[in-house]
N, C-alpha and C positions, 0 to 999 in steps of 0.2 A: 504494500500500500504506500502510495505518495501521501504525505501532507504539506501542503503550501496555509502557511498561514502568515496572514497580513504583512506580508512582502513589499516592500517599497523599495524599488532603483532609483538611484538617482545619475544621469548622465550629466556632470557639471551642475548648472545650473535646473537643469530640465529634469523635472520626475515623468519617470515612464512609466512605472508599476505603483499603481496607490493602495495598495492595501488589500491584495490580491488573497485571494482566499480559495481553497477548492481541494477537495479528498479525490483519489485515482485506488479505487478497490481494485482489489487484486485479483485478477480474472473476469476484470469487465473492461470493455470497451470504453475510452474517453479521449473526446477531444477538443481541442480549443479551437473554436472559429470567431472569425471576428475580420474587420475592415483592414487594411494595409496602416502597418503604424501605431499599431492598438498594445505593441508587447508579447504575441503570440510567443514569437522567439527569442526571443530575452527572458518569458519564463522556463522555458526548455533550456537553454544555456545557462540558466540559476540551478535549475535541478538536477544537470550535468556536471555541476560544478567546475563551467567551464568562465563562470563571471560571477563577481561577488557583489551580495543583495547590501544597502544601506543600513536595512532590519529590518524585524520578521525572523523567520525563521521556516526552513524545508526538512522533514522530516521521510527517513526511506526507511520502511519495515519497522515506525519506531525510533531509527535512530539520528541525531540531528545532523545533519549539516552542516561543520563547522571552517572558520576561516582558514583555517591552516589545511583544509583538503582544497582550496584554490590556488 
């Protein structure tokens, strides 16, 4: 199971994720749609731990997320 709770990017000046929130059970289908610019994938590169969130916090199976895995 993913948990994304209340995640907030910030690029410079510009926030792109405000407070992002959303569960991915384990053995279902999910996915994120939305308009061009919206943060689709900047949360996927958050939960990748391919880019580091402002605060908040991502949780996998449980266990958190933390700075030093970026």
């Amino acid at each position: 199971m993913i948990e994304v709770k209340n995640v907030i990017k910030k690029f410079g000046r510009k926030t792109v994720l405000k407070g992002v929130n959303f569960t991915a059970e384990k053995g279902k289908i999910t996915c994120l749609i939305g308009i061009n610019g919206v943060g689709k994938t900047t949360v996927m590169k958050a939960i990748m731990a391919l880019t580091p969130i402002n605060s908040g916090e991502i949780l996998i199976n449980g266990e958190k997320i933390h700075k030093g895995s970026y």
